[in-house]
N, C-alpha and C positions, 0 to 999 in steps of 0.2 A: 463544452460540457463542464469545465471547469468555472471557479467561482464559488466564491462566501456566501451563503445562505442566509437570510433573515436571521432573524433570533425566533424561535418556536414557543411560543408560550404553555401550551397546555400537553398535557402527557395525554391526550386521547386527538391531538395534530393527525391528520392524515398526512403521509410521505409515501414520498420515491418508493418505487422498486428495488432500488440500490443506491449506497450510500458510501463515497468514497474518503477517507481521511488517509493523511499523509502528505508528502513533504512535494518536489518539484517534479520527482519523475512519476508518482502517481499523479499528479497536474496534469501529466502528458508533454511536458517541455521538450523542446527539439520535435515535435509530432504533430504538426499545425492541423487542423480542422480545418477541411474547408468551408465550411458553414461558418468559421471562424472560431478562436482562440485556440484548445490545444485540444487535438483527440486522447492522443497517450495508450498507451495499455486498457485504462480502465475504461475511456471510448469504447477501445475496439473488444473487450469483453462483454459489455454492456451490446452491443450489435451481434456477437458470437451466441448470447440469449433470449435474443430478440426481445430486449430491453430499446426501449425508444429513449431520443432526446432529452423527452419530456420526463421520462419515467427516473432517470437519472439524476442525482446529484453530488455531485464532487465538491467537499469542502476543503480539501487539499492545499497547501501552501507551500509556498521556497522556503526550503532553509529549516523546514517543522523537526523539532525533534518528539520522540513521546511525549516529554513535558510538552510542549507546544500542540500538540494535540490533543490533549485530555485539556490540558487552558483555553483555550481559544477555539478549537474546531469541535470538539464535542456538545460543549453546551450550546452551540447552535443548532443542534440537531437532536437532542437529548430527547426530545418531547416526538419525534417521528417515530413508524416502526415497518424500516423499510424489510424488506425479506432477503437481502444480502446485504454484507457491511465489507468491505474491503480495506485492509490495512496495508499500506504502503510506506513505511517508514523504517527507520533506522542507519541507512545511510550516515547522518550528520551525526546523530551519536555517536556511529565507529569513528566518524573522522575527528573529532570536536571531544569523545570522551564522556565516559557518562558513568556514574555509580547503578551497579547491577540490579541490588536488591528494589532500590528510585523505580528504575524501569518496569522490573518486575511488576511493583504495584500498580505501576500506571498503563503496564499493560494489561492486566485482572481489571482495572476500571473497567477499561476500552471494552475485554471481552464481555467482563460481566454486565456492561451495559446493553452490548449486541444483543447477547443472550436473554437475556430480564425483556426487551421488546420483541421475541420470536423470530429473530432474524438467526442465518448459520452467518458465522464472521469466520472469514478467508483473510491471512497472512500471505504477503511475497516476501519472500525469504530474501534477504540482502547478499545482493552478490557481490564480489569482489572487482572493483572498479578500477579501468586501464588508468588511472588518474594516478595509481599509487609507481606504476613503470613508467611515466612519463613525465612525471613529479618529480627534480631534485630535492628526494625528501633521503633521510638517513635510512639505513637498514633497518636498524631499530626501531624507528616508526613507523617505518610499512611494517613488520612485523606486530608493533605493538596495533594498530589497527586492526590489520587483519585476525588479531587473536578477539579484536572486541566485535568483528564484524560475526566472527564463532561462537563468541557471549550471548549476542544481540538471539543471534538466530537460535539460539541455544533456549534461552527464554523463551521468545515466540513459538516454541515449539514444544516446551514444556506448559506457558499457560492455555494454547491452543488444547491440548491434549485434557487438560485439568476442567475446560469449559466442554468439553465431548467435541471438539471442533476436530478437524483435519490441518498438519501443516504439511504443504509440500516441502520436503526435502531439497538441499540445493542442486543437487544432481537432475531432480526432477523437470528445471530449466537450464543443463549442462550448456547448452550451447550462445546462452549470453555471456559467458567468460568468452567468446571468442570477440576480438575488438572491432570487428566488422560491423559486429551491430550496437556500438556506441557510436555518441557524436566526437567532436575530434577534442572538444573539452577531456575526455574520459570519465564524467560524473556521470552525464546523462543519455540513456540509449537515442537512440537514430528511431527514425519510421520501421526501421527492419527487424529492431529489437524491441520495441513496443508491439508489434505485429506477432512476433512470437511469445513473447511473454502472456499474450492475450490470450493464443490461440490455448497453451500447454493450459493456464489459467482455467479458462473456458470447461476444458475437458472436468477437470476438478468441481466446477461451480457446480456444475452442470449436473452430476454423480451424488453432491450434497442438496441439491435443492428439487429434483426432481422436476414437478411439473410446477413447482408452486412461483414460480415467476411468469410462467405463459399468460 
């Protein structure tokens, strides 16, 4: 389900049901598809809605941070207007660093582009990844991450709020802090945490969009 999209040229483009942007674990990594390349979370949401295949498109990438989403993944898809938009990122900016206010904007892009095509745009809130206890990294820096991983989602949940959108809370998916359900990297969840991050997901979609994806 994952994969780059054409370029869109016209703002009146027929598109997907759902439109996925963000980094590697929205791709679905470590979550193989067996129809082939990656299911991930946003697979298995898109199935939790009975969204099809076809009806799906994942323009998601490694490594994306929001700048790299609003450059590169949005304008391929700018000209569609799917009826849900899934935001998947932030990850690499906690790790990597990022200026707030940058973000901020590029996150009001992102929603107010959602929003401007009639789609509801759903946020995953960045969870804290086993990569920071398994890492000889300094205390200091897993602290300083973790304080940007509380920025990130601090944001997302502010321009979520600002667009009439919903952000779930990170408690809302409490039980992906447990490392069971990452891969053994500690970046990227496992089948068992993509599986539930879908499902908790799903419930949310699901409550914002009503009937308008059947």
């Amino acid at each position: 389900m994952a994969g780059r999209p054409p370029e869109v040229g016209g703002a009146d483009a027929a598109g997907p049901a759902m439109v996925v942007l963000g980094d590697s674990v929205a791709e679905g990594q470590d979550d193989p598809d067996p129809a082939g390349g990656w299911l991930g979370w946003a697979g298995r949401l898109a199935l939790h809605l009975g969204i099809s295949r076809e009806e799906m498109l994942n323009a998601s990438d490694p490594g994306a941070t929001v700048e790299d989403v609003v450059r590169d993944q949005l304008p391929a898809v700018r000209g569609l207007a799917p009826r849900l938009v899934v935001l998947g990122c932030g990850m690499n900016d906690a790790l990597r660093g990022f200026e707030r206010e940058a973000a901020a904007r590029r996150l009001a892009e992102l929603f107010g582009w959602g929003r401007g095509r009639g789609a509801v745009v759903l946020a995953i809130p960045v969870p804290r990844p086993p990569l920071l206890d398994i890492t000889p990294i300094s205390q200091f820096r897993k602290k300083r991450t973790v304080q940007r991983i509380h920025d990130f989602n601090a944001e997302l949940d502010r321009v979520s709020r600002e667009f009439g959108m919903a952000f779930p809370e990170r408690e809302t998916v409490a039980m992906v802090a447990d490392p069971a359900m990452w891969s053994a990297d500690g970046i990227h969840l496992n089948p068992d945490g993509h599986a539930y991050v879908a499902k908790v997901m799903a419930q949310i979609a699901a409550s914002l969009l009503g009937e308008r994806v059947k």
